[in-house]
PASEBA-1860 file (N, C-alpha, C; in nm, 3 decimals):
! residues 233
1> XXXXXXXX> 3.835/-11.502/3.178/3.716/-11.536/3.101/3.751/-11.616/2.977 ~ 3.870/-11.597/2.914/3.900/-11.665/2.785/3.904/-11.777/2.796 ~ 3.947/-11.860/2.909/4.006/-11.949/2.959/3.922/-12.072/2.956 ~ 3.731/-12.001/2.991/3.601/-12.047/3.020/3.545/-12.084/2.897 ~ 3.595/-12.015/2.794/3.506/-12.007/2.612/3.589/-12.083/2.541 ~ 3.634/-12.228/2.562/3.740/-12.257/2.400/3.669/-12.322/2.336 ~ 3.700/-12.297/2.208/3.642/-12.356/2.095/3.491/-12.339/2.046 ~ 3.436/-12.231/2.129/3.319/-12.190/2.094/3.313/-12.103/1.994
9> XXXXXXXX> 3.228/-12.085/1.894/3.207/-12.028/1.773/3.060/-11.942/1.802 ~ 3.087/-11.752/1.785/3.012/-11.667/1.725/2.960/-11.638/1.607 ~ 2.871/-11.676/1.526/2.822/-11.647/1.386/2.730/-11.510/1.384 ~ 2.751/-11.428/1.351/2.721/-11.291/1.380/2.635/-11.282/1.233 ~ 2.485/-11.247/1.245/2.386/-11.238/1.095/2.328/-11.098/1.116 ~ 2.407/-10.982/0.975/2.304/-10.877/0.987/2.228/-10.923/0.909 ~ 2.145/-10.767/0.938/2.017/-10.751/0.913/2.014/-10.675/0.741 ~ 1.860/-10.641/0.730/1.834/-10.565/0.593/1.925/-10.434/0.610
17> XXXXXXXX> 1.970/-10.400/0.462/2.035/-10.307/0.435/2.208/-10.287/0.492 ~ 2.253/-10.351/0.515/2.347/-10.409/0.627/2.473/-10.486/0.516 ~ 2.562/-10.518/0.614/2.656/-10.622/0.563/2.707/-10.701/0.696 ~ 2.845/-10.698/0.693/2.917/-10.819/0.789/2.983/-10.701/0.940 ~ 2.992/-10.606/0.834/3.099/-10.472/0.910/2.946/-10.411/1.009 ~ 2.851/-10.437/0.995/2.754/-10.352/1.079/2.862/-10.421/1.285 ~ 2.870/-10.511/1.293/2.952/-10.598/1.394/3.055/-10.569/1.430 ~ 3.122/-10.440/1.340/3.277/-10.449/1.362/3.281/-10.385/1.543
25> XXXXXXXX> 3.236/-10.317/1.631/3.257/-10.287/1.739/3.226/-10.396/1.830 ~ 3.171/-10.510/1.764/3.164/-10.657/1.895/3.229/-10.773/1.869 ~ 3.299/-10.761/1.701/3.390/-10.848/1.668/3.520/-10.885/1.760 ~ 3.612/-10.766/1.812/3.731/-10.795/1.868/3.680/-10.789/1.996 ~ 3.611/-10.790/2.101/3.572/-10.745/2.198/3.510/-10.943/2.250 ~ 3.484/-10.996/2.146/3.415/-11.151/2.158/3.560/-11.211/2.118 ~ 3.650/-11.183/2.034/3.806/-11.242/2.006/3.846/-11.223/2.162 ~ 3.885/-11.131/2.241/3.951/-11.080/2.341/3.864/-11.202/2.456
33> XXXXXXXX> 3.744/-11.238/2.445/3.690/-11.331/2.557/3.780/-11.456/2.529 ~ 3.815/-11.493/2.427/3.824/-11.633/2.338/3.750/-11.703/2.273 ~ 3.652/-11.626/2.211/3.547/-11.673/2.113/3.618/-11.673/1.974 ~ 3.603/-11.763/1.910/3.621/-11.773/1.748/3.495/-11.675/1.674 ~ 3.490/-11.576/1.614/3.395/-11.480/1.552/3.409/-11.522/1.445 ~ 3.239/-11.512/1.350/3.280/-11.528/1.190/3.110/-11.402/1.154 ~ 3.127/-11.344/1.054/2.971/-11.248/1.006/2.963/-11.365/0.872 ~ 2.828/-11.383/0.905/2.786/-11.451/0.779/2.770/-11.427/0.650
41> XXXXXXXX> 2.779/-11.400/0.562/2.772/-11.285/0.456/2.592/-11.349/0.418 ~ 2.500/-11.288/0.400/2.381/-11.307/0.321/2.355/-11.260/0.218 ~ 2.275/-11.334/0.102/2.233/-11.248/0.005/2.130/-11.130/-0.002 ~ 2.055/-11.178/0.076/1.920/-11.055/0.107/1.853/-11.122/0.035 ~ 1.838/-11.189/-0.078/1.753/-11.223/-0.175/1.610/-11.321/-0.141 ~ 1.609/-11.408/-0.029/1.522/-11.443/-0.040/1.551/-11.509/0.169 ~ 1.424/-11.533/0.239/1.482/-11.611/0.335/1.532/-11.737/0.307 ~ 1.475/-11.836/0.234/1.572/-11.966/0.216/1.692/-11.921/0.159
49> XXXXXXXX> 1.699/-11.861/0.071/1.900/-11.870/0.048/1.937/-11.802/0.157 ~ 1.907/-11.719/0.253/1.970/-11.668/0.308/1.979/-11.759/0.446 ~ 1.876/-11.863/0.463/1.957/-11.955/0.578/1.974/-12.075/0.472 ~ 2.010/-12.074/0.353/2.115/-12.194/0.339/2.237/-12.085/0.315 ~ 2.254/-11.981/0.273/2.415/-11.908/0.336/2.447/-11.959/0.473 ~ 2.373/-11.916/0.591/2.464/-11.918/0.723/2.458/-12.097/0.695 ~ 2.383/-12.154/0.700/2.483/-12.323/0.670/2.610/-12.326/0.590 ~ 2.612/-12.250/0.508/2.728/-12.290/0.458/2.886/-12.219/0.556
57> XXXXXXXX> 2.841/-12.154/0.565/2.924/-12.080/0.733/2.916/-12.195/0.851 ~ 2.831/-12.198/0.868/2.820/-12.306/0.970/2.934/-12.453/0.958 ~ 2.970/-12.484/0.833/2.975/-12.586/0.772/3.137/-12.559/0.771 ~ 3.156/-12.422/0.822/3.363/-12.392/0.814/3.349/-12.383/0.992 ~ 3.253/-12.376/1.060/3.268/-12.375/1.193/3.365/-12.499/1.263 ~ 3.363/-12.555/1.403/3.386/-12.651/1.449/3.349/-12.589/1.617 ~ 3.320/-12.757/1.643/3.289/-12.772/1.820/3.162/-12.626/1.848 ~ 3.070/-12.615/1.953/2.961/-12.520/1.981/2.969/-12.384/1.943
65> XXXXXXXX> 2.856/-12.306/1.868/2.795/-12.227/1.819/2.696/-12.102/1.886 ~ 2.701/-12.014/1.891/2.613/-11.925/1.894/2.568/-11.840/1.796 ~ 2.437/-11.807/1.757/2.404/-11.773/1.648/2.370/-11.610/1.734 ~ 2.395/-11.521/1.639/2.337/-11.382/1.669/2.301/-11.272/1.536 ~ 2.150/-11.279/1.560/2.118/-11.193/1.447/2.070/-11.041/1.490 ~ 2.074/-10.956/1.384/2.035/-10.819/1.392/1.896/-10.774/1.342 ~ 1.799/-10.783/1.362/1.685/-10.737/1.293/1.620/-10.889/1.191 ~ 1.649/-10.806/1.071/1.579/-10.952/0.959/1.705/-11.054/1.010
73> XXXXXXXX> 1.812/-11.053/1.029/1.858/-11.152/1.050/1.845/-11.284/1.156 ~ 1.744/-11.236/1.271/1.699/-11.285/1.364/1.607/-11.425/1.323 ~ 1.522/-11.384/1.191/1.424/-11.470/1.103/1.541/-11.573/1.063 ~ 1.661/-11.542/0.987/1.764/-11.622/0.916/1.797/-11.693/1.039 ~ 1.875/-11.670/1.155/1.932/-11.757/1.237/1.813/-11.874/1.290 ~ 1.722/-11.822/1.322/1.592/-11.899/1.355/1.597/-12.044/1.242 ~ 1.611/-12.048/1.124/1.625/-12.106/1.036/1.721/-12.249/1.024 ~ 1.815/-12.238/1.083/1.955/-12.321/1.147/1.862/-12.420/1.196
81> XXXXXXXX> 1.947/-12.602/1.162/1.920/-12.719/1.210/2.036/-12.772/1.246 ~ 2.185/-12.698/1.220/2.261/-12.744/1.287/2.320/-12.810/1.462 ~ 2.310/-12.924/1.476/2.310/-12.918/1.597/2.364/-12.896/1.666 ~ 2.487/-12.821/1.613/2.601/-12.741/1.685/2.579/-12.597/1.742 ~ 2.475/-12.560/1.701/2.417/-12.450/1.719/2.339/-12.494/1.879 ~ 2.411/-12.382/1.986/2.355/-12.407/2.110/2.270/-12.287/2.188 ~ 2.303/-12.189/2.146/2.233/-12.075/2.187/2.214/-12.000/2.069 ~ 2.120/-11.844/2.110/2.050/-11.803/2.016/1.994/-11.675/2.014
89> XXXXXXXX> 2.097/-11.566/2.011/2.084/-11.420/2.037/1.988/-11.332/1.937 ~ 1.928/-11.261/1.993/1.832/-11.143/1.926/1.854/-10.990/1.965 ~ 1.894/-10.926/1.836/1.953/-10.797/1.872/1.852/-10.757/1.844 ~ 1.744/-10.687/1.897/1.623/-10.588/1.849/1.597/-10.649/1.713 ~ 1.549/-10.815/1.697/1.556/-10.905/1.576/1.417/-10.947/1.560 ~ 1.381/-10.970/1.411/1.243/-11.068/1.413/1.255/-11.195/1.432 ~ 1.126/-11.228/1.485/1.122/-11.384/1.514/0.967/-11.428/1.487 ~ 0.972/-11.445/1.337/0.803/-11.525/1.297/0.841/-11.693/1.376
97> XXXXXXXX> 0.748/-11.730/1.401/0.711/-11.873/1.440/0.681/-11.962/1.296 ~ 0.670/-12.060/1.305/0.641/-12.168/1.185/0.539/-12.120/1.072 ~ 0.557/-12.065/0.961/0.442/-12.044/0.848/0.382/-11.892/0.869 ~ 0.440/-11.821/0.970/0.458/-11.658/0.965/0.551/-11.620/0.843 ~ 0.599/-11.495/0.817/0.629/-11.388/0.761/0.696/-11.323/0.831 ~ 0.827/-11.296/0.753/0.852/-11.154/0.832/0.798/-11.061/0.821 ~ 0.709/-11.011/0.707/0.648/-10.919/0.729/0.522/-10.942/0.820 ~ 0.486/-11.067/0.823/0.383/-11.054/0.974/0.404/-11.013/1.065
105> XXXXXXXX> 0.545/-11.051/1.117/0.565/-10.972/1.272/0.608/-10.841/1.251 ~ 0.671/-10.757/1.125/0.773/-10.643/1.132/0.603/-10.571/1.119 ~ 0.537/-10.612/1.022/0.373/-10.483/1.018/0.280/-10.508/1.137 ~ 0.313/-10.624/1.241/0.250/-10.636/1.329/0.174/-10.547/1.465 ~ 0.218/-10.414/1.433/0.176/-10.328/1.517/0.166/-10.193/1.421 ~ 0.133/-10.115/1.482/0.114/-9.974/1.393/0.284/-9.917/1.386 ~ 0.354/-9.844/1.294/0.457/-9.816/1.280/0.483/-9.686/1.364 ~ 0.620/-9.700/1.382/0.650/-9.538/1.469/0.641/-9.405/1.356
113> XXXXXXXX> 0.625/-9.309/1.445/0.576/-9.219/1.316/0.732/-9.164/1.260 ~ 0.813/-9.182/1.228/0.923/-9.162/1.226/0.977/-9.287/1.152 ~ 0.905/-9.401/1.126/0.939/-9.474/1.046/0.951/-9.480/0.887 ~ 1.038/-9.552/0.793/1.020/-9.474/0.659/0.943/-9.570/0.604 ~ 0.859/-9.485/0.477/0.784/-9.552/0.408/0.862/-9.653/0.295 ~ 0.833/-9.788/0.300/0.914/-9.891/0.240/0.848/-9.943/0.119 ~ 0.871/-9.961/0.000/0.843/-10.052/-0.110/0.930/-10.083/-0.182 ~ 0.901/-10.211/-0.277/1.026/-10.213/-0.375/1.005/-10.164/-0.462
121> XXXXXXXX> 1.141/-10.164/-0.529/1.148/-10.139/-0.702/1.110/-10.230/-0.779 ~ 1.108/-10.172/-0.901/1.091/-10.304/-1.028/1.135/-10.407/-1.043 ~ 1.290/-10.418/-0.963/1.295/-10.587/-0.992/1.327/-10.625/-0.833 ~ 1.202/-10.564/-0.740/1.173/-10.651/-0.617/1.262/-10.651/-0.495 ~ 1.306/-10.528/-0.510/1.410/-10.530/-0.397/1.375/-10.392/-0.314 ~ 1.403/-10.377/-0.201/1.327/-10.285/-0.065/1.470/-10.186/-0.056 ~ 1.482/-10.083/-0.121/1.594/-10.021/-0.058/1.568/-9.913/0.052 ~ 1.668/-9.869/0.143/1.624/-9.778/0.291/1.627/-9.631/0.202
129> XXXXXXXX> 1.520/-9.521/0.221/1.556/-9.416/0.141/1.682/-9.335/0.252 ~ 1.752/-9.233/0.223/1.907/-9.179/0.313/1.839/-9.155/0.431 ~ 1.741/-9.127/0.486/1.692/-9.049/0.622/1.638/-9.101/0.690 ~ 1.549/-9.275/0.618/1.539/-9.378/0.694/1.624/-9.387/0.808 ~ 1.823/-9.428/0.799/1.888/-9.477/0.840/1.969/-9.347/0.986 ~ 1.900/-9.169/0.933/1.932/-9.118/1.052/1.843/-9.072/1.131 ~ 1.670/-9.147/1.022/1.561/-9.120/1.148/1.508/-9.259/1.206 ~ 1.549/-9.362/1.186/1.499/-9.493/1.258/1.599/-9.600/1.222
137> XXXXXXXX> 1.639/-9.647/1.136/1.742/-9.761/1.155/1.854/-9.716/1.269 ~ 1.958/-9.609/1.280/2.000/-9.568/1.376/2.044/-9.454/1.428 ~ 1.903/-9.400/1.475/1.885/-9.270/1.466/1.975/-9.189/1.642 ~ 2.082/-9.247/1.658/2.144/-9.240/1.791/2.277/-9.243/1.760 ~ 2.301/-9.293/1.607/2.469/-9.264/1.563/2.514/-9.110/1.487 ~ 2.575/-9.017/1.477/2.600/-8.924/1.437/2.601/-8.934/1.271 ~ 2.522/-8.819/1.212/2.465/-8.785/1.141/2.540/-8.862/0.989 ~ 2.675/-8.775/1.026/2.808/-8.875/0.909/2.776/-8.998/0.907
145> XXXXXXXX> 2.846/-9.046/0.982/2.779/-9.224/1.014/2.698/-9.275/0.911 ~ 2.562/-9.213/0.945/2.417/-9.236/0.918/2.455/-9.249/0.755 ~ 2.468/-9.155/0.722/2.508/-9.123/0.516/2.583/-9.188/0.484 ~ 2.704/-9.257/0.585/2.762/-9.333/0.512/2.704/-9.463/0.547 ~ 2.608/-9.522/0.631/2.540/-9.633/0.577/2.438/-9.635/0.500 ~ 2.376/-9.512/0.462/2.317/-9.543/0.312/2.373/-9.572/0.198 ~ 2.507/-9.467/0.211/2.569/-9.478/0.074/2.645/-9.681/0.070 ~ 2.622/-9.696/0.147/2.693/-9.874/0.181/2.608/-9.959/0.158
153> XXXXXXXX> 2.471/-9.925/0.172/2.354/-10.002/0.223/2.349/-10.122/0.107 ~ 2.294/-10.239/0.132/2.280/-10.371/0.031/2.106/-10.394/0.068 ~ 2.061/-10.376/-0.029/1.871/-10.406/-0.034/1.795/-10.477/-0.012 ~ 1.724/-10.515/0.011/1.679/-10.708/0.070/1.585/-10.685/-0.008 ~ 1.544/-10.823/-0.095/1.449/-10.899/-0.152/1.326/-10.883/-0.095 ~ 1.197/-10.837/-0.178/1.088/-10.855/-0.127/1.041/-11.015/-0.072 ~ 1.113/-11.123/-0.124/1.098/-11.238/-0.113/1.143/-11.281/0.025 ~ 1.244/-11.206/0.101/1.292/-11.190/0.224/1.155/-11.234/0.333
161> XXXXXXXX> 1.067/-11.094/0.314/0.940/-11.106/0.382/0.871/-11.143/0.356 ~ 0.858/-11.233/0.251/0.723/-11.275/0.186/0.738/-11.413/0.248 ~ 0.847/-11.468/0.203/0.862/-11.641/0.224/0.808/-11.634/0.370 ~ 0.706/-11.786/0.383/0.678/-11.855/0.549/0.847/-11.915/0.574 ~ 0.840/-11.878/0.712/0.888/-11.930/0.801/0.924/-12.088/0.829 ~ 1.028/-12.130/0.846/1.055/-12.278/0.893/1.034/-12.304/1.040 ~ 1.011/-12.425/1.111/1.009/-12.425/1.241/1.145/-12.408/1.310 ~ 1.083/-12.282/1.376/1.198/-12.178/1.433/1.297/-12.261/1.554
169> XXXXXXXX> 1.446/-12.258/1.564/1.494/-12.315/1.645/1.491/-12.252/1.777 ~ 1.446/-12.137/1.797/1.436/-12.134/1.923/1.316/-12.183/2.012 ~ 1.221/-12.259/1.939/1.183/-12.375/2.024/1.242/-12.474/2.106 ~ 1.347/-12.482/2.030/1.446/-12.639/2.144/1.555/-12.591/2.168 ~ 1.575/-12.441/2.160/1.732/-12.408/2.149/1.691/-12.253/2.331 ~ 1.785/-12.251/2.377/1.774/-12.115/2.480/1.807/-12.029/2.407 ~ 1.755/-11.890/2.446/1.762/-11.730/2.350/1.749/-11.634/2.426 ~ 1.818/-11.555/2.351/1.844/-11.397/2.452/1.788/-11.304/2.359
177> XXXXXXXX> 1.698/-11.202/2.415/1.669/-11.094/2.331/1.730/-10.991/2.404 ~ 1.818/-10.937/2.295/1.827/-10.737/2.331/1.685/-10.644/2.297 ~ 1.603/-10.633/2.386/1.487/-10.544/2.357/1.555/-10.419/2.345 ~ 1.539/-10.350/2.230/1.537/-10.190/2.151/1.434/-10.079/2.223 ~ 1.414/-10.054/2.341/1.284/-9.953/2.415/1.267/-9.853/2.336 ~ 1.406/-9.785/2.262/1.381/-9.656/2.182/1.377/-9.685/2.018 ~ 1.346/-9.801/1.970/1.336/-9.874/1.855/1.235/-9.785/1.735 ~ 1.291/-9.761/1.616/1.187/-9.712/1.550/1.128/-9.786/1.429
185> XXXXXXXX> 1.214/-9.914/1.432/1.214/-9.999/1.329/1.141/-10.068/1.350 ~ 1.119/-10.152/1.467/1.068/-10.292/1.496/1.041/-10.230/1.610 ~ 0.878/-10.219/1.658/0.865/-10.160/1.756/0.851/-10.193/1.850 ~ 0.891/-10.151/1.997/0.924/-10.226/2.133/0.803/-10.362/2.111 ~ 0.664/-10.302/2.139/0.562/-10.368/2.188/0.594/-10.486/2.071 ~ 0.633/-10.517/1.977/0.693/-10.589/1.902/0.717/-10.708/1.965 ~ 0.884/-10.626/1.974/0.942/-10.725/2.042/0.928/-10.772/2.162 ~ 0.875/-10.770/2.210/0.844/-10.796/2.377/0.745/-10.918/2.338
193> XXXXXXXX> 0.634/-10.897/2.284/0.576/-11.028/2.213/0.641/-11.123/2.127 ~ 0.735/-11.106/2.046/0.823/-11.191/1.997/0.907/-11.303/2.105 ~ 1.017/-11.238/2.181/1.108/-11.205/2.311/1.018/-11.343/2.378 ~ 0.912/-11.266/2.465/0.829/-11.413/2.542/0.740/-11.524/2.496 ~ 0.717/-11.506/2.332/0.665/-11.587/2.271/0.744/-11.698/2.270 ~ 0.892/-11.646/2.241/1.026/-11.776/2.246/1.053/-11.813/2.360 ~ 1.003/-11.753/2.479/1.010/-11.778/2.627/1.205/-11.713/2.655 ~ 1.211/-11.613/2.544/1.363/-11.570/2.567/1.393/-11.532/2.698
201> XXXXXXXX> 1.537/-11.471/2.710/1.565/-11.403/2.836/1.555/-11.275/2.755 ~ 1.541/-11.174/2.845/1.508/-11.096/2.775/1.597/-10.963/2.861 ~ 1.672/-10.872/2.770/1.743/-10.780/2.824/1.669/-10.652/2.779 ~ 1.627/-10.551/2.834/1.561/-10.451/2.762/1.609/-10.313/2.833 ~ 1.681/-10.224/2.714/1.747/-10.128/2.742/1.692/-9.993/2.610 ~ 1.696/-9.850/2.649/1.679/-9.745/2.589/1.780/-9.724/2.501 ~ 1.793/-9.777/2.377/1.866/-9.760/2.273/1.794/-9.791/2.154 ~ 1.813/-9.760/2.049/1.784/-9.725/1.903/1.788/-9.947/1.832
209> XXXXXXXX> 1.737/-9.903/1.715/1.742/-9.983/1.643/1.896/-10.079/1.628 ~ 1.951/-10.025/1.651/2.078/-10.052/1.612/2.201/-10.080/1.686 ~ 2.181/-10.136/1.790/2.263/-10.130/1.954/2.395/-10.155/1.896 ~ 2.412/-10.220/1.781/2.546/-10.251/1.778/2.681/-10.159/1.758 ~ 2.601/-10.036/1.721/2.668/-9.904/1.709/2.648/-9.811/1.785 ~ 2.589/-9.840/1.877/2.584/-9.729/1.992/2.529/-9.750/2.154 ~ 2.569/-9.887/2.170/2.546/-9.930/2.258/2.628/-10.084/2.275 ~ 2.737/-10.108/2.202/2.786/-10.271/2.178/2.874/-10.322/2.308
217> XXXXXXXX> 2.858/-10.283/2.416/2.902/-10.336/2.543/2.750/-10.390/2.564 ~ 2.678/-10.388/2.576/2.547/-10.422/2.572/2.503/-10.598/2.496 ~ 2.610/-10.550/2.376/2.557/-10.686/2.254/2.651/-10.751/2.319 ~ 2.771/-10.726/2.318/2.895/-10.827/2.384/2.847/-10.901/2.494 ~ 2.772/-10.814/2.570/2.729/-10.909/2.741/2.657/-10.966/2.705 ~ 2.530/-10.940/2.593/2.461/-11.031/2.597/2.542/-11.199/2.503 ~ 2.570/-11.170/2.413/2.661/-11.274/2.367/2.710/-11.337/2.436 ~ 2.827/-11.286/2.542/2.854/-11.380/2.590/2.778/-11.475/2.710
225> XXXXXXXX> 2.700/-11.422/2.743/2.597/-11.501/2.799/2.525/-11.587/2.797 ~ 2.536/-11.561/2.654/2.454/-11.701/2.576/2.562/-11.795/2.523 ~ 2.711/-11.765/2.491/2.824/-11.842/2.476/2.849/-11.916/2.624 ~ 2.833/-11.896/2.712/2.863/-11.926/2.882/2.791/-12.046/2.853 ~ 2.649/-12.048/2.814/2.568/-12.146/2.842/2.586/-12.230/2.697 ~ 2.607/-12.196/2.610/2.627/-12.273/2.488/2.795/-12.387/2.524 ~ 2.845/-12.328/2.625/3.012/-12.381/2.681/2.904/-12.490/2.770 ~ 2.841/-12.509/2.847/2.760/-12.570/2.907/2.702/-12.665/2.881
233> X> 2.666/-12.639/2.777/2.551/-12.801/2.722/2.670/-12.915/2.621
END
């Protein structure tokens, strides 16, 4: 398989509350195919800085691209005009269309009841409260785990969800969604309207918010699937 992937580039985008390490179980596992891996670092602060960050990532890349986001990061990769960018993964991710919101599509359905109640603080930032992350962000990783991604957690900007949307590249670009069935974050019926709105492929499996930790043979296949065809064009 390595043999099939050279010089193709993984850009791996978490999500809210998150960093680069949420990836670490699909990082060496995409090295071992022969993919070049990089995690984008984001600020959280707003969606435009946060897709002019992955450009500037983009910008240490070389030769074809796959973009893969986690949740809010799904909105950020969407964002990309690079034309090196050939495919276009969705891990249980949002995907507003042109002059949406992320918070249009994330409040777009009634919430799971198990979801946590979200607002910001005083200077505008959304933090996960500790039980959020072991009753719905990823409520399928063991309990430890869970506490220690609160105690890790980085906050996203109310400006995150507020800012409209750019015209999304997965209009001219092919995309894979990982549908979340046991999702408490972003809820299935969600994504499934998101997923065929982009006319994605769509993979849909019984796992949590968070596949990348408890399900990442899952993210890997789908990745490389979309690297196969990004080797292609």
């Amino acid at each position: 398989m390595s043999s099939s992937l050279p010089n193709a580039t993984v850009v791996l985008v978490h999500g809210a509350w998150a960093d680069g390490s949420c990836w670490h179980k699909i990082i060496l596992p995409l090295r071992q195919q022969g993919l070049n891996v990089t995690c984008a670092p984001i600020p959280l602060t707003s969606l435009r800085d946060d897709i002019a960050a992955l450009q500037r990532v983009l910008d240490r890349t070389n030769g074809p691209v796959v973009l893969a986001g986690h949740a809010y990061g799904g909105a950020v990769i969407a964002g990309s005009n690079n034309d090196r960018v050939k495919s276009l993964v969705y891990v249980a991710a949002l995907a507003p269309d042109e002059g949406e919101t992320v918070a249009d599509v994330f409040y777009r359905a009634e919430p799971h009841p198990d979801a946590p109640h979200l607002a910001p603080d005083e200077h505008g930032f959304i933090w996960m409260p500790e039980e959020g992350f072991s009753n719905a962000v990823a409520h399928k990783v063991p309990r430890d785990q869970a506490t220690i991604l609160s105690a890790v957690q980085r906050p996203i900007a109310l400006k995150c969800i507020q800012e409209k949307a750019p015209t999304p590249a997965w209009k001219t670009k092919p995309s894979w969604f990982l549908l979340a069935e046991e999702d408490r974050m972003i809820v299935p019926e969600t994504q499934r309207f998101m997923a065929e709105r982009m006319g994605a492929t769509i993979q849909s499996h019984a796992v949590d918010h968070s596949p990348m930790y408890t399900a990442p043979n899952l993210v890997v296949d789908l990745v490389l699937e979309a690297a196969r065809e990004a080797i292609r064009k």
